[in-house]
C-alpha positions in Angstrom: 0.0 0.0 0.0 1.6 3.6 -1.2 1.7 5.9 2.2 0.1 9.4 1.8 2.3 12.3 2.9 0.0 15.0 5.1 -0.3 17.0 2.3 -2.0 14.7 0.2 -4.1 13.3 2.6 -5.1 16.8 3.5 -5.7 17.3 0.1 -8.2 14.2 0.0 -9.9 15.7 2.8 -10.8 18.9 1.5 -12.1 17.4 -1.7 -14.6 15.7 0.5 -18.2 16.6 0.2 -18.8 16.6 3.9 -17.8 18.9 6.7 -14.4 17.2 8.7 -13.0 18.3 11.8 -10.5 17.4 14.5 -9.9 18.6 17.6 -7.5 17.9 20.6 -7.9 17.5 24.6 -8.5 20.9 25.3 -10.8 21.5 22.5 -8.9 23.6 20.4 -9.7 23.1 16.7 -6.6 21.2 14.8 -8.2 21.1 11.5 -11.1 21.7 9.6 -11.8 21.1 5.6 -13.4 23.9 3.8 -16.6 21.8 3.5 -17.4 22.6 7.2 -17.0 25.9 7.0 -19.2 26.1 4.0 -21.8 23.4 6.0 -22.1 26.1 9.2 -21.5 29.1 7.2 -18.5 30.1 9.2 -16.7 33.8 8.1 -13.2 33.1 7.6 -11.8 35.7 10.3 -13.5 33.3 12.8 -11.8 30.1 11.4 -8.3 31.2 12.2 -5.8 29.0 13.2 -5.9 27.9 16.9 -9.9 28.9 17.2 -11.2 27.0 19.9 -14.3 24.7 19.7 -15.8 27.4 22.4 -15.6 29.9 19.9 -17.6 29.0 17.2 -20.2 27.3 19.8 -20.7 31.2 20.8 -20.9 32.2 17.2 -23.6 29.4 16.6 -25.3 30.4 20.2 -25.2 34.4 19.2 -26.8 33.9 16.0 -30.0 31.7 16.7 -28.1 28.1 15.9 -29.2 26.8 18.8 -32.6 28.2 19.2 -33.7 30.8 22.1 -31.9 30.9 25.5 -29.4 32.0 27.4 -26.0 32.1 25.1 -23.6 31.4 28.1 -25.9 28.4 29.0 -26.2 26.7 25.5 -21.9 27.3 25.4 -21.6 26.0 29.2 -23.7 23.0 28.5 -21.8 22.3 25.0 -18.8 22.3 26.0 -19.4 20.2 29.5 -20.7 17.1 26.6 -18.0 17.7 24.3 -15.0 17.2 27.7 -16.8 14.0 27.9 -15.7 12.9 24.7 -17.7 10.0 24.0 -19.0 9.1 20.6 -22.3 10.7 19.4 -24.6 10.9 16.0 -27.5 13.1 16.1 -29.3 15.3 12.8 -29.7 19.1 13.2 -31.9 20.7 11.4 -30.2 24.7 11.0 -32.3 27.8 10.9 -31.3 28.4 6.8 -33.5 25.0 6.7 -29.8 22.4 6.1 -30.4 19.5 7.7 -26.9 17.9 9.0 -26.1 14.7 9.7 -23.4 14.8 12.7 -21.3 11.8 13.9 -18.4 12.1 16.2 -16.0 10.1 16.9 -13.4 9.9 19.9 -9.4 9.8 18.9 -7.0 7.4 21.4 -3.6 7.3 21.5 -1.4 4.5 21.2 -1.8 3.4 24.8 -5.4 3.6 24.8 -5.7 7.1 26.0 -8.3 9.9 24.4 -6.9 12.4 22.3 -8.8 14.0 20.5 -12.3 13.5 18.7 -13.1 13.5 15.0 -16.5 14.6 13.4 -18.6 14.3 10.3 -21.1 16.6 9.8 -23.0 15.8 5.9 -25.8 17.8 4.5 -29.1 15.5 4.2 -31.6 18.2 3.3 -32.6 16.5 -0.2 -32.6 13.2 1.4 -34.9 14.6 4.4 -37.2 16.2 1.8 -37.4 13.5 -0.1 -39.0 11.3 2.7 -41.0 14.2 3.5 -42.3 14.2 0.1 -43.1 10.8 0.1 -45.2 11.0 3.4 -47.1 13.6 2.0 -47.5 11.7 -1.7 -49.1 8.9 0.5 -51.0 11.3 2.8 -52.8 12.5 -0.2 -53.6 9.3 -1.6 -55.0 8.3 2.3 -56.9 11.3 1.5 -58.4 10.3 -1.9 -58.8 6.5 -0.8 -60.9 8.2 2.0 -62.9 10.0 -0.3 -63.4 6.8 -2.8 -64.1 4.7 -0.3 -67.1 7.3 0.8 -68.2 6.7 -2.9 -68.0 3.0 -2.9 -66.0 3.5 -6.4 -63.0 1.4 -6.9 -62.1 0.2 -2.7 -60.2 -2.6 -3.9 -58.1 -1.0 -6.2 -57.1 2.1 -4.1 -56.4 -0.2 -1.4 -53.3 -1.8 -3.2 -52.4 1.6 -4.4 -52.3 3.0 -1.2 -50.3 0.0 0.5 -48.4 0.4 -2.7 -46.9 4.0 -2.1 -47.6 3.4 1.4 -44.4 0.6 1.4 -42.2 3.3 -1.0 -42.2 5.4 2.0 -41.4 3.0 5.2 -39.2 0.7 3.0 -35.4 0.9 2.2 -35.6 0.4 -0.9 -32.2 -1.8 -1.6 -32.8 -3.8 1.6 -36.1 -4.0 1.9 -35.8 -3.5 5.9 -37.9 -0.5 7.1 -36.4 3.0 6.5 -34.9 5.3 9.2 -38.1 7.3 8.8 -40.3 4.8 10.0 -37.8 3.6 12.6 -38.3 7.0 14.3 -42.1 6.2 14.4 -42.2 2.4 15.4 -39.4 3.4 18.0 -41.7 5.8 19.8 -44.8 3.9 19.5 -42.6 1.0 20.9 -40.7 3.3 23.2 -44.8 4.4 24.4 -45.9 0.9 25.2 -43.2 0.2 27.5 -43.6 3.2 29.4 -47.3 2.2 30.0 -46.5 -1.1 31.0 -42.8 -1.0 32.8 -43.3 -5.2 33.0 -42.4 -5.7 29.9 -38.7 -5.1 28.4 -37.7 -3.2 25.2 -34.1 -3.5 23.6 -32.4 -2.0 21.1 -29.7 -3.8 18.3 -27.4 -1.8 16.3 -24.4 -3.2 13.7 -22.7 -2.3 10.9 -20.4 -4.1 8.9 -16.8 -4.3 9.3 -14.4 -2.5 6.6 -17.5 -2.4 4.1 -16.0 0.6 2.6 -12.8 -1.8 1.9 -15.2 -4.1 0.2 -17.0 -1.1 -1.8 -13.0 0.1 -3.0 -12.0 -3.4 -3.7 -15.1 -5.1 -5.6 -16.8 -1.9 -6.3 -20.5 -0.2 -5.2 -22.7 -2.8 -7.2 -20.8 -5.4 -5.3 -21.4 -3.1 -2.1 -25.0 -3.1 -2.3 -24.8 -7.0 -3.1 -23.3 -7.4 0.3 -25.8 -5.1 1.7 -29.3 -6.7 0.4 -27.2 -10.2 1.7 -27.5 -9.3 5.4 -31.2 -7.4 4.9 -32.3 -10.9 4.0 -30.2 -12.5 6.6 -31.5 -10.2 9.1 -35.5 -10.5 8.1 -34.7 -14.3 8.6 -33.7 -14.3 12.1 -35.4 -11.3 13.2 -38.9 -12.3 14.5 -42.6 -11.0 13.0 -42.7 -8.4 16.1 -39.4 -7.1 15.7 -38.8 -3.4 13.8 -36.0 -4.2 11.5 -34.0 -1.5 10.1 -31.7 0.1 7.8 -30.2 3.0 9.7 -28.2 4.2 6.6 -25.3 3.1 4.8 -23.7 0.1 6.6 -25.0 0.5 9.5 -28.6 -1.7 11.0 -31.1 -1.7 13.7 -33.3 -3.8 15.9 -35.9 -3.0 17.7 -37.0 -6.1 20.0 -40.0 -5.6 22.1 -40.3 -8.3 25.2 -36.4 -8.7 25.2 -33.9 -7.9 27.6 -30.7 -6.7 26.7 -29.1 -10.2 27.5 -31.6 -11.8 25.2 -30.6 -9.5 23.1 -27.3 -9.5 23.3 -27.2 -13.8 22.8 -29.3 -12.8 19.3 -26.5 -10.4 18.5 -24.7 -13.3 19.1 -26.2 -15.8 16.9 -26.5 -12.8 13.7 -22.7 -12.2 13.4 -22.5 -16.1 13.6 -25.0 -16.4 10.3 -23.2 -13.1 8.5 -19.9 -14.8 9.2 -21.3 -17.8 7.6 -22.3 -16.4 4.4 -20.9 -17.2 1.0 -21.3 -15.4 -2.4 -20.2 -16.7 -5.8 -18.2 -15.5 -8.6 -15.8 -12.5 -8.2 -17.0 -11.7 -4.8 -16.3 -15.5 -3.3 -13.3 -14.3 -1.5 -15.4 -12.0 0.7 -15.9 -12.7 4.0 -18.2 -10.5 6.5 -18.1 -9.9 9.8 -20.0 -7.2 11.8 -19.5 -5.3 15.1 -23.0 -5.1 17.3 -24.4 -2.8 20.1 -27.0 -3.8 22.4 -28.7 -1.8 24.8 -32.2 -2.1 26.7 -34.4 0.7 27.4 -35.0 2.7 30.3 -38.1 3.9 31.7 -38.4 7.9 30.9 -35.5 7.7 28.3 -36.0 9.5 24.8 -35.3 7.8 21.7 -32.5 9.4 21.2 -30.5 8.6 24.7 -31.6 4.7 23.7 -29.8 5.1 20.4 -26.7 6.7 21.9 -26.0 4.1 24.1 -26.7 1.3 22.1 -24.3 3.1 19.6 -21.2 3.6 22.6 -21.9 0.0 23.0 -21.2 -0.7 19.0 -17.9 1.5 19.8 -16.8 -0.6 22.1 -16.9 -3.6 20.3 -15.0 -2.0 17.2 -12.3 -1.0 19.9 -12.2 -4.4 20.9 -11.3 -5.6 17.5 -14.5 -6.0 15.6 -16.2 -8.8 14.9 -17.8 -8.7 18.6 -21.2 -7.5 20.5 -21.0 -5.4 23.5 -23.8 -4.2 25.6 -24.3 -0.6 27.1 -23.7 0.2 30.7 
């Protein structure tokens, strides 16, 4: 393998599409690509050299970024989460209408100690919009099957086109698995239930697959999304009827499992990378051999959707620290 100089991988990085930054122990900024800047619509006497990750929280705090309050407060309470430097993905939604996509990741040193963090922030406004769109294509047709069926003209048929367009917008549509969209509903219905009845359990499953984007360079994307529809099917055949499967986006899966506890949980995490490590493909891609790193985590009574996915993501972190190829489940 030919070794980049800094240069050219800081080159690479600022040809990236999405915003990259790094910054060290004390929170000073070490580097940022010009596609952050562009993402937050920072001025470029604020992104000087040595600006400190407390400076552009009170740009974003001064300017309405984080809503109405006390600036001070919003920067205070930033900054206290960011010194814990654990790992985190949330979306923001600006007040120019960009919808980020943030994920943050923590740095260790060779011995294991934390360093720095590193953090992704992607524009997903046309892929937001475009499950917006969808919800209101099918709203409409619930709307027109509501006035057909009044009419008693043509139930039957609107009731496969509404299931129809009903399925475009809930489905990933290379997986088949629900969509993230539909995840965020399920999950709070879900999330609901259990806080009405606190006897019954409610866990949460997240993977992704190990070094897919090595597979995607080597093989190529058509070979990628081979891989991908592989472990949707896998995944539909171990998951049970009641369970909310899920494509999260990109690589990465959920499970929702109502009734479960995180150690049944976790021994189903278990037996899934045992079946993905299992699986074969022919031709060109027969060398390939997956593996996948799981998170488990079980939900707590008055905990958002949100906190659930957080921890069941640390979880996933710690089992790619760990090697790969492993479950973990959240404190």
């Amino acid at each position: 393998m030919v070794r980049l100089s800094i240069d050219e991988l800081v080159e690479a990085i600022q040809c990236m599409p999405v915003g990259v930054t790094i910054i060290d122990r004390s929170l000073t900024m070490r580097f940022w690509n010009d596609a952050f800047s562009r993402l937050l619509d920072f001025p470029d006497d604020l992104m000087r050299p040595g600006v400190a990750l407390e400076d552009l929280f009170y740009f974003n705090a001064r300017r309405g970024d984080f809503g109405p309050g006390n600036a001070d407060e919003q920067v205070r309470e930033r900054i206290r989460l960011s010194l814990m430097f654990e790992p985190h993905h949330f979306v923001r939604t600006r007040p120019n209408g960009t919808i980020l996509d943030i994920t943050g990741r923590v740095i260790h040193g060779q011995d294991g100690e934390v360093i720095g963090f590193v953090t992704i922030y992607q524009d997903v406004t046309v892929e937001r919009q475009h499950e917006q769109r969808l919800l209101a294509t099918n709203k409409e047709l619930q709307v027109a099957y509501d006035d057909l069926r009044l009419a008693q003209i043509g139930y039957a048929a609107m009731e496969e086109d509404r299931r129809h367009y009903y399925q475009l917008a809930v489905r990933d549509p290379l997986t088949g698995l629900f969509s993230r969209y539909y995840m965020e509903d399920a999950a709070a219905r879900l999330i609901e239930m259990h806080e009405r009845n606190t006897s019954t359990q409610l866990a949460l499953l997240v993977f992704d697959i190990d070094r897919f984007k090595q597979i995607n360079d080597v093989y190529g994307h058509l070979s990628g999304d081979t891989v991908l529809r592989r472990v949707g099917q896998l995944l539909v055949q171990q998951s049970r009827r009641t369970d909310v499967a899920v494509r999260f986006g990109g690589d990465e899966f959920a499970v929702f499992q109502s009734g479960v506890s995180d150690n049944e949980c976790l021994a189903f995490a278990e037996r899934f990378r045992a079946v993905v490590g299992a699986a074969e493909f022919d031709g060109d891609m027969a060398p390939i051999k997956l593996s996948i790193s799981l998170g488990v985590a079980e939900h707590r009574i008055g905990e958002s959707m949100n906190d659930l996915l957080y921890r069941a993501d640390a979880a996933l972190y710690e089992a790619k620290r760990a090697g790969r190829n492993c479950a973990r489940k959240a404190l």
